[in-house]
Backbone as CSV, one residue per row, in Angstrom:
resi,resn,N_x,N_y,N_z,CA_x,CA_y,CA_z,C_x,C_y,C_z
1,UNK,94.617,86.458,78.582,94.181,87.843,78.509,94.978,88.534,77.397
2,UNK,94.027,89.473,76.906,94.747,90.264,75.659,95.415,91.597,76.476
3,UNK,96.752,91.736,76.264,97.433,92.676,77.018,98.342,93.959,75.857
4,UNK,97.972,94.681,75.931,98.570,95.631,75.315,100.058,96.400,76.186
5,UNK,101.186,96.552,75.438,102.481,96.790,76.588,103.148,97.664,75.547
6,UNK,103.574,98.675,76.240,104.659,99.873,75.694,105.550,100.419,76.551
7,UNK,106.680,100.992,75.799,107.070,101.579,76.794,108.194,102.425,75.796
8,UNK,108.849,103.553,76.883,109.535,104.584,75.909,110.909,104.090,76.511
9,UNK,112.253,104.942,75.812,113.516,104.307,76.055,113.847,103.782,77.187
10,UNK,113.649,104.905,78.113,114.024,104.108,79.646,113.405,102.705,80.264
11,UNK,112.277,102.304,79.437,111.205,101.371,80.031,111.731,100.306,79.031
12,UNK,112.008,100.429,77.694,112.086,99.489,76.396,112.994,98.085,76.958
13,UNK,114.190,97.885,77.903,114.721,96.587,78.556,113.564,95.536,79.175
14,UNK,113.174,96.395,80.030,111.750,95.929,81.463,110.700,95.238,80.538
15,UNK,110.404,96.680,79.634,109.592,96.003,78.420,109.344,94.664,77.654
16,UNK,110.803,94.483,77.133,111.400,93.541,77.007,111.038,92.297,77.522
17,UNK,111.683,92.200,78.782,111.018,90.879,79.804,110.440,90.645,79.904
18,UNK,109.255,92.020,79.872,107.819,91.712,80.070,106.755,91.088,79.214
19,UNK,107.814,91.014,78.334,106.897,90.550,77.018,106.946,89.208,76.942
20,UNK,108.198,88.777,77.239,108.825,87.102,77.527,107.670,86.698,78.239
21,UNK,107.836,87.628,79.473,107.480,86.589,80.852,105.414,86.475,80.830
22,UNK,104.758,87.918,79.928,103.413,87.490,79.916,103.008,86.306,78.545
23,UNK,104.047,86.248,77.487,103.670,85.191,76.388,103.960,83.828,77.189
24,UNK,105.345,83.778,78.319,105.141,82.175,79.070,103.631,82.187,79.992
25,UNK,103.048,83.272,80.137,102.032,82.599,80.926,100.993,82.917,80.545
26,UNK,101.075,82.490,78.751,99.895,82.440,78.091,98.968,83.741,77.955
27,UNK,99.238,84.822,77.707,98.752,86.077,77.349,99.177,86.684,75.776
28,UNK,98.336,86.956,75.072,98.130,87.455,74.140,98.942,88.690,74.457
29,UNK,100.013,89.278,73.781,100.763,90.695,73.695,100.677,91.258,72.359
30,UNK,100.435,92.338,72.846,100.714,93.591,71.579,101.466,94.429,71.962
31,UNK,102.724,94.073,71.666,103.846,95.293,71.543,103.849,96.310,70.583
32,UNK,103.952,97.229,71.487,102.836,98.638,70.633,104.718,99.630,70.420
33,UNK,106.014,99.129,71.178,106.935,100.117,71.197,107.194,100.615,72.372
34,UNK,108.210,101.249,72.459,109.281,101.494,71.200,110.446,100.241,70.899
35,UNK,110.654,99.973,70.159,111.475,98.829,70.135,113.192,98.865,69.855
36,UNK,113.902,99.675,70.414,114.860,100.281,70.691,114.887,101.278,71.889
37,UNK,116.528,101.120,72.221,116.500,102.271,73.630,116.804,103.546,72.941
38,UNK,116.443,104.085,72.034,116.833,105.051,71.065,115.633,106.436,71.655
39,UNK,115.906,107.219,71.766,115.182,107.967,72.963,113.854,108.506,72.506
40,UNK,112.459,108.641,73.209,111.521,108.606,72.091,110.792,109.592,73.375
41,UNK,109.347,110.202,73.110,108.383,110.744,73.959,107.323,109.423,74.216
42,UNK,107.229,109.126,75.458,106.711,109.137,76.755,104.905,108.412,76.090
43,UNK,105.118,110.022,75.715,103.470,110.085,75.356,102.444,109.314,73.963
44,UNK,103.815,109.160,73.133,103.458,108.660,72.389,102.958,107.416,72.533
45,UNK,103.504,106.736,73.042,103.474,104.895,73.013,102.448,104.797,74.236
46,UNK,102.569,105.777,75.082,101.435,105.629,76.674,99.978,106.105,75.743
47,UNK,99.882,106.373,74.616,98.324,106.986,73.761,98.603,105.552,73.025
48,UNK,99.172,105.019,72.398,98.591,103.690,71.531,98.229,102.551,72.803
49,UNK,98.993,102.304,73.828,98.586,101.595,74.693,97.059,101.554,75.481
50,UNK,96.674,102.805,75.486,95.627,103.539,76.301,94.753,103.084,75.224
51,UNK,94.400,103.609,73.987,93.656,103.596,72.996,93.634,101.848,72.194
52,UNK,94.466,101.283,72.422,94.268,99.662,72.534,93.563,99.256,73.610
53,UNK,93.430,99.591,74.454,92.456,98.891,75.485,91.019,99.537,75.444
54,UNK,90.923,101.113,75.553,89.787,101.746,75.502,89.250,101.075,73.383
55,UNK,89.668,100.259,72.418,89.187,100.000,71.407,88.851,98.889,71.218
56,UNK,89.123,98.045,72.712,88.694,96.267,72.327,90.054,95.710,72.291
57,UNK,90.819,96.326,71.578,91.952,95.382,70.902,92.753,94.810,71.866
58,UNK,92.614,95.218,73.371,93.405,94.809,74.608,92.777,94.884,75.515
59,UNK,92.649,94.010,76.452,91.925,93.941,78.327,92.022,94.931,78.971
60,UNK,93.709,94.840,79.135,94.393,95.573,80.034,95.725,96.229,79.097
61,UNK,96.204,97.081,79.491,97.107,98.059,79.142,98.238,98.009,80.410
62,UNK,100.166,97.832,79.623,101.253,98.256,80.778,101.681,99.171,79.931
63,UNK,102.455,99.942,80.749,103.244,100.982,80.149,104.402,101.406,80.897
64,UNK,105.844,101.300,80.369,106.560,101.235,81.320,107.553,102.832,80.790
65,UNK,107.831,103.308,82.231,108.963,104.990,81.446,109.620,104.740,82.799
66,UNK,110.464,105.523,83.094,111.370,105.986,83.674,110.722,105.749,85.101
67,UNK,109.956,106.450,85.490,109.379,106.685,87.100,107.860,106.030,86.908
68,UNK,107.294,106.115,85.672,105.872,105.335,85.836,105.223,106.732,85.995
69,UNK,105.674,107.716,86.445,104.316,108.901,86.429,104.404,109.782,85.041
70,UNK,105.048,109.904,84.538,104.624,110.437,82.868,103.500,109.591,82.266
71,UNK,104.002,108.299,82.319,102.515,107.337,81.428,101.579,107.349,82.511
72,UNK,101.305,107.662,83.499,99.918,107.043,84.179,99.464,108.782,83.993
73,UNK,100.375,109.990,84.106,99.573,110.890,83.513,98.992,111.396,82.505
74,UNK,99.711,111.186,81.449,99.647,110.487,80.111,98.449,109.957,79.613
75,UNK,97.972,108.402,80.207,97.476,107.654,80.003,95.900,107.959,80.651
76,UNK,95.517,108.616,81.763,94.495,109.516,82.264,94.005,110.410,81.521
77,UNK,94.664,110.600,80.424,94.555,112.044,79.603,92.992,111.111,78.805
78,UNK,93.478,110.240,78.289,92.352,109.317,77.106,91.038,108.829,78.214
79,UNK,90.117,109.460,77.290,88.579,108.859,78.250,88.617,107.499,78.110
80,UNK,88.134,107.085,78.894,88.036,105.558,79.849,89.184,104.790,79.741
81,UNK,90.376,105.949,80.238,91.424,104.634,80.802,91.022,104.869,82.551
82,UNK,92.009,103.906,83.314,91.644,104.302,84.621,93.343,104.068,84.781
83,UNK,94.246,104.728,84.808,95.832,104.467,85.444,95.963,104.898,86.092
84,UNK,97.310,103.790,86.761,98.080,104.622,88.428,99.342,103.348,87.892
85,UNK,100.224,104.151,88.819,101.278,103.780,88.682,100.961,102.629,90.468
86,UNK,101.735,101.490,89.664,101.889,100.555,90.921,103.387,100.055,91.181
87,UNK,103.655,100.102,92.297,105.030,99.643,92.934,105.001,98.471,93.862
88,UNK,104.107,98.350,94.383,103.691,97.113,95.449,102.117,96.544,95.437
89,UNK,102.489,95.341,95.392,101.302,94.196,95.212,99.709,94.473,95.172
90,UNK,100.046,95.127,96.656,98.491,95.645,97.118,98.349,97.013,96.434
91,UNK,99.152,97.535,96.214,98.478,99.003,94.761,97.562,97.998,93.650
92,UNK,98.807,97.376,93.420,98.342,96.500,91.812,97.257,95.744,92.259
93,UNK,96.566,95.143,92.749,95.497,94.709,92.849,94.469,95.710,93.977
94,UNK,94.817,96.088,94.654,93.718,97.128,95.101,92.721,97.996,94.150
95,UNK,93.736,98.896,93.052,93.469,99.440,91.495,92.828,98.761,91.049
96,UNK,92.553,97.164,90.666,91.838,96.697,89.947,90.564,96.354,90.884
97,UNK,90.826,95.887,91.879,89.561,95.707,92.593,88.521,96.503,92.974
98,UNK,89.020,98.204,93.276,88.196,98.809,93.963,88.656,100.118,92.403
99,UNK,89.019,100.136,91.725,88.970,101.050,90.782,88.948,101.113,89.378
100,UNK,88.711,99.563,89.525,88.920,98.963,88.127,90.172,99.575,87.239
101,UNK,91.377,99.320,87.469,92.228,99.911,86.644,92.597,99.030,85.597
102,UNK,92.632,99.537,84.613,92.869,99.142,83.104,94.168,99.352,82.307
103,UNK,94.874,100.533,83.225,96.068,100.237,82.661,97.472,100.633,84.195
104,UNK,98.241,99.687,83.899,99.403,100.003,85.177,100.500,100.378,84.632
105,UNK,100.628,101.155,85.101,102.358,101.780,84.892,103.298,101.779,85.776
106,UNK,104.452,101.544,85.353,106.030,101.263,85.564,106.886,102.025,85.502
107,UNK,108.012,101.809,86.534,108.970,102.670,86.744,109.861,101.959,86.438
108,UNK,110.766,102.253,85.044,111.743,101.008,85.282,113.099,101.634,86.011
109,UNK,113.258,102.683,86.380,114.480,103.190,87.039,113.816,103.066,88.620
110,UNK,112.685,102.644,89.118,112.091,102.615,90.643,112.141,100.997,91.259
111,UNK,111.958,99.861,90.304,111.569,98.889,90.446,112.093,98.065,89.457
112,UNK,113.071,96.689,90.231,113.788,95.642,89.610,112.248,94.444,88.259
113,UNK,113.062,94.008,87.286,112.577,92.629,86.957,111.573,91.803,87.610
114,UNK,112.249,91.420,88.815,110.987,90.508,89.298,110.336,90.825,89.938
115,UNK,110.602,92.128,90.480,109.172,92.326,91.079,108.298,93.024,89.706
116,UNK,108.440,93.602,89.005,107.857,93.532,88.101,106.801,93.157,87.026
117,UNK,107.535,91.836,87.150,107.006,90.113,87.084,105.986,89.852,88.110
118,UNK,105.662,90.516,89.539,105.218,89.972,90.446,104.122,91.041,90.149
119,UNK,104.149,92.269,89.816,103.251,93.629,89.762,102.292,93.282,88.728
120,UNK,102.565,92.567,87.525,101.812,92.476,86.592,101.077,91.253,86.709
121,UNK,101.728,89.957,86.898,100.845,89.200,87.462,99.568,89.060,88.429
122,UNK,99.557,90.115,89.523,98.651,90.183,90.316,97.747,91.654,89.543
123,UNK,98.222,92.565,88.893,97.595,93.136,88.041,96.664,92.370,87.360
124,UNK,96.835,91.535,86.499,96.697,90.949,85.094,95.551,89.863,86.182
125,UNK,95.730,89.273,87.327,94.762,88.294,87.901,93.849,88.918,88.834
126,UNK,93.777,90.316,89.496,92.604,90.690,90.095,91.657,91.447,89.184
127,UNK,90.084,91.241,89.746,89.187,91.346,89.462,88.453,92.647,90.329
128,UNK,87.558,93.363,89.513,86.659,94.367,90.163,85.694,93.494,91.025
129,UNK,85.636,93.837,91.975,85.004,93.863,93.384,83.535,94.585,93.051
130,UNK,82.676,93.966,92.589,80.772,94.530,92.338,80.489,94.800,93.519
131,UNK,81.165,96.047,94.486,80.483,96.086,95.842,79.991,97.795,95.548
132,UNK,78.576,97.888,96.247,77.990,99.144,96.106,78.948,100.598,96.091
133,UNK,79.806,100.645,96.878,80.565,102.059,97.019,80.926,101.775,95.801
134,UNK,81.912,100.938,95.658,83.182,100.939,94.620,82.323,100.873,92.906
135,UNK,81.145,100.738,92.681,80.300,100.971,91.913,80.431,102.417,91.241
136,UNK,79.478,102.932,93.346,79.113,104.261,93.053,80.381,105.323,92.308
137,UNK,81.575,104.730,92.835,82.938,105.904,93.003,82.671,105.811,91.155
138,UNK,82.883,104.711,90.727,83.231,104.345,89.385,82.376,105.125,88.496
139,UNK,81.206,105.208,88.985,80.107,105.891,87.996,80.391,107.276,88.110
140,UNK,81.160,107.793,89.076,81.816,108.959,89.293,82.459,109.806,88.900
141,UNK,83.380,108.572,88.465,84.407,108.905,87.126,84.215,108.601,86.210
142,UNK,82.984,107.863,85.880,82.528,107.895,84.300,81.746,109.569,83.808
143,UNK,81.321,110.046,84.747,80.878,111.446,84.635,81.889,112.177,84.508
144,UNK,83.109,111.965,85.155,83.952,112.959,84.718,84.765,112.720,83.482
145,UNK,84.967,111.237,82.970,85.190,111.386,81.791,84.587,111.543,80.592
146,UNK,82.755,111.836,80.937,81.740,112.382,80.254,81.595,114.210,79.987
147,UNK,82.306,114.670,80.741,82.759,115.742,80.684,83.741,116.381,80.012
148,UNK,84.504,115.951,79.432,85.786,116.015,78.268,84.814,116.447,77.292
C-alpha cells in the first residue's frame, strides 16, 4: 500500500519508526515531514498528508502530533479526507470498516511505539464493509463535503 506519513515536532521520533516499521512490511512511504524535532505547525504537514491521499499519490494517510487531535482536526478541514484519531485496535479498524477512514492520527505523547506499530497495521489491513447503512452514512458525508 501507498502510505503517505507526517508528522510535526512532537510526532517527528514515532514518525520516525513508523517509517522503518511500514517500509519492513513492504509499503510504499512518502515522508511528507517534518524531518527534525525543530518545532513546526501542526497544520502544515497534516494538509500535505491529507492532500496526498485525496490526489492519488497515497491510499491512506498517518499523521502523528502531540495528542492526535490537532491533525485529525486539521485533516477534516480538506474535502474527502475521512480522520479520527485512533488509540485502540477496534477504533483503527472500526474507522476503516464502517467509515472508511483514510487518514489516522496519532498521539505521540498518548501512545507508546508498539502499540503504534499495532494501530497502523490493523489500520493499513482493514477494509470498508459494502453493507447498506454504512453506504448510506458515507454518502452522507459526501454531501457534506459537497457543501464546502
Amino acid at each position: 500500500m501507498r502510505v503517505a506519513i507526517g508528522a510535526d515536532h512532537a510526532g517527528f521520533p514515532l514518525k520516525q519508526q513508523l517509517t522503518e516499521f511500514l517500509t519492513s512490511q513492504g509499503h510504499t512511504v512518502f515522508d511528507l515531514g517534518t524531518h527534525d524535532s525543530d518545532s513546526v505547525d501542526y497544520p502544515d504537514y497534516t494538509v500535505a498528508v491529507a492532500v496526498a491521499v485525496t490526489d492519488g499519490r497515497a491510499d491512506r494517510g498517518i499523521m502523528i502530533c502531540g495528542s492526535g487531535v490537532g491533525a485529525s482536526v486539521a485533516a477534516n478541514k480538506v474535502k474527502g479526507i475521512r480522520a479520527s484519531i485512533a488509540h485502540d485496535t477496534y477504533s483503527a479498524r472500526q474507522a476503516v470498516q464502517h467509515d472508511d477512514l483514510n487518514v489516522l492520527c496519532l498521539g505521540s505523547r498518548v501512545i507508546g511505539p508498539s502499540l503504534a506499530e499495532e494501530l497502523v497495521k490493523t489500520f493499513l489491513d482493514a477494509r470498508l464493509i459494502r453493507k447498506n447503512s454504512y453506504l448510506r452514512r458515507l454518502a452522507k458525508i459526501k454531501t457534506l463535503d459537497d457543501q464546502r
